[in-house]
C-alpha positions in Angstrom: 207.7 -6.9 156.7 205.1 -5.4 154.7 201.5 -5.7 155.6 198.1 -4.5 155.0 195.9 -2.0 157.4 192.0 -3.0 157.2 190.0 0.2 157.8 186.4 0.0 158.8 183.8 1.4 160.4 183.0 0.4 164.1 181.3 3.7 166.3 177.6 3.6 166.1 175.1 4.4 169.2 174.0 0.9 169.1 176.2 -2.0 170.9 175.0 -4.9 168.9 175.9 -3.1 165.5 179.3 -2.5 167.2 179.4 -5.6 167.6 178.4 -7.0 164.6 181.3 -4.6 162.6 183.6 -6.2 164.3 182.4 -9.8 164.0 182.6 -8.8 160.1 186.1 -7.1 159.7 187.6 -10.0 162.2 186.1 -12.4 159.5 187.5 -10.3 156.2 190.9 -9.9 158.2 190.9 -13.6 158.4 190.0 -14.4 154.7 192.8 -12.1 154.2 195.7 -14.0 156.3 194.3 -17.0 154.6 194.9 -15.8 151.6 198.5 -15.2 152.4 198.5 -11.6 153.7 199.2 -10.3 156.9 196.6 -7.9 158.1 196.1 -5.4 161.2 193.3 -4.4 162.3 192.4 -1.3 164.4 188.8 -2.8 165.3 189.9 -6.7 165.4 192.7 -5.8 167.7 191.1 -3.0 169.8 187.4 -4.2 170.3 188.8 -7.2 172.9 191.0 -5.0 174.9 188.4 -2.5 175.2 186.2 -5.2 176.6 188.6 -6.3 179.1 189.3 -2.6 180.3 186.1 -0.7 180.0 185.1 0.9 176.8 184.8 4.4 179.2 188.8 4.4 179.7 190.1 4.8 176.8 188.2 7.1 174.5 188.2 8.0 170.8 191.0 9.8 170.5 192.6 7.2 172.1 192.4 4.4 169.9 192.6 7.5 166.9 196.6 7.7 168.3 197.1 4.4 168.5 196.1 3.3 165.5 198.3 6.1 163.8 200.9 4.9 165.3 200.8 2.0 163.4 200.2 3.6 160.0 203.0 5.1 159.0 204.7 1.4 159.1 202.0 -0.6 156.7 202.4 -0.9 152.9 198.9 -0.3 151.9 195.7 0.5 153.7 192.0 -1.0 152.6 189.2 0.2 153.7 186.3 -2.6 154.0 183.2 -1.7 152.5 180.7 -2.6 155.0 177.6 -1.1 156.6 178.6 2.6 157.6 182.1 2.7 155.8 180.7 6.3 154.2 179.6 7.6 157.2 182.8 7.0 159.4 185.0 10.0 160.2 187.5 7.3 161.8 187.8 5.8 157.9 188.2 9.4 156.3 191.0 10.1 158.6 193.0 7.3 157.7 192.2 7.6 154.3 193.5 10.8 154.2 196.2 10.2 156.9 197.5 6.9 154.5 196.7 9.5 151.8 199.3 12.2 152.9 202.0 9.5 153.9 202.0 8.1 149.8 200.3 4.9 150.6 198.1 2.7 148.4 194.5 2.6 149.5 192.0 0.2 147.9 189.0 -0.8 148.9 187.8 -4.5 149.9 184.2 -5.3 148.2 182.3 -8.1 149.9 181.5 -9.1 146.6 184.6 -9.1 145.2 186.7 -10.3 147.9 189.8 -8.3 147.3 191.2 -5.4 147.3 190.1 -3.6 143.9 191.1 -0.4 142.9 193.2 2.1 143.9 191.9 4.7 145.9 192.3 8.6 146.9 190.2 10.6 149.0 187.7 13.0 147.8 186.3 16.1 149.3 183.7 14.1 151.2 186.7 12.3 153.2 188.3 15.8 153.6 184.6 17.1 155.2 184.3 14.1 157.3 187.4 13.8 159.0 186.7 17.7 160.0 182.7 17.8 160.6 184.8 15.7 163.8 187.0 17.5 166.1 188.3 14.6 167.7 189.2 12.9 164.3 190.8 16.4 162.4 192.9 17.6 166.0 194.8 13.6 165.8 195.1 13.5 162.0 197.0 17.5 162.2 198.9 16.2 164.7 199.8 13.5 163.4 200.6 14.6 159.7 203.0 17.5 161.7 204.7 14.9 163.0 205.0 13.2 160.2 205.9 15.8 158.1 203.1 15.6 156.0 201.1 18.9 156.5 201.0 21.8 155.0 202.0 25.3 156.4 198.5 25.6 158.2 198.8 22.5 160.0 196.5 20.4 158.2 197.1 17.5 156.4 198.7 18.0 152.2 195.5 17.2 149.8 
């Protein structure tokens, strides 16, 4: 079964724009299914079960390994272009994580409502992922395990 993995952006020090990110990609992921693809989504499926266990137990890096666990297993990954989409380090790892394992990457416009063009990351994606510690330590270790990285550990460009 092939399906789609919706990126987007979700951290941000304030709880009702947390919110509202995931109120938007739980709407786009829907307008998706409806339009006959199945989508996961890290946020639409996380968010609740953070609520119902306490946002303190299970931190970033957490939800960083479990979403890459599912990664390797979807057939393209889109990245929703919503507020804060170019300032998430989460994104630019699995941009660069989907990147590495040779998947297609496009990017969902609001205006557009569809996945448009294909998609690699840049050097800003690259400087993102490792301006965060958290976010560069998971993707290595991940694209090890994959086989994906290069001979210093890091993720092939």
């Amino acid at each position: 079964m092939s399906f789609i993995y919706l990126a987007s952006p979700y951290g941000h020090p304030d709880w009702q724009e947390r919110q509202a990110r995931y109120h938007k990609v739980c709407r786009i992921a829907g307008e998706l299914m409806q339009a006959g693809h199945t989508v996961f989504s890290p946020i639409a499926h996380g968010h609740s079960i953070a609520m119902q266990l306490g946002n303190d137990v299970m931190d970033y890096a957490f939800w960083l390994r479990q979403d890459f666990a599912v990664l390797p297993h979807c057939e393209e990954l889109w990245f929703a272009q919503i507020d804060g989409f170019r300032e998430s380090k989460g994104m630019s790892a699995e941009a660069i994580a989907a990147h590495a394992l040779g998947k297609k990457l496009r990017v969902w416009n609001e205006s557009i409502k569809a996945g448009i063009r294909c998609w690699e990351p840049g050097q800003h994606a690259f400087d993102n992922a490792r301006s965060d510690p958290v976010a560069w330590r998971v993707l290595c270790e991940y694209c090890a395990e994959w086989g994906v990285a290069d001979e210093k550990g890091e993720p092939k460009g």
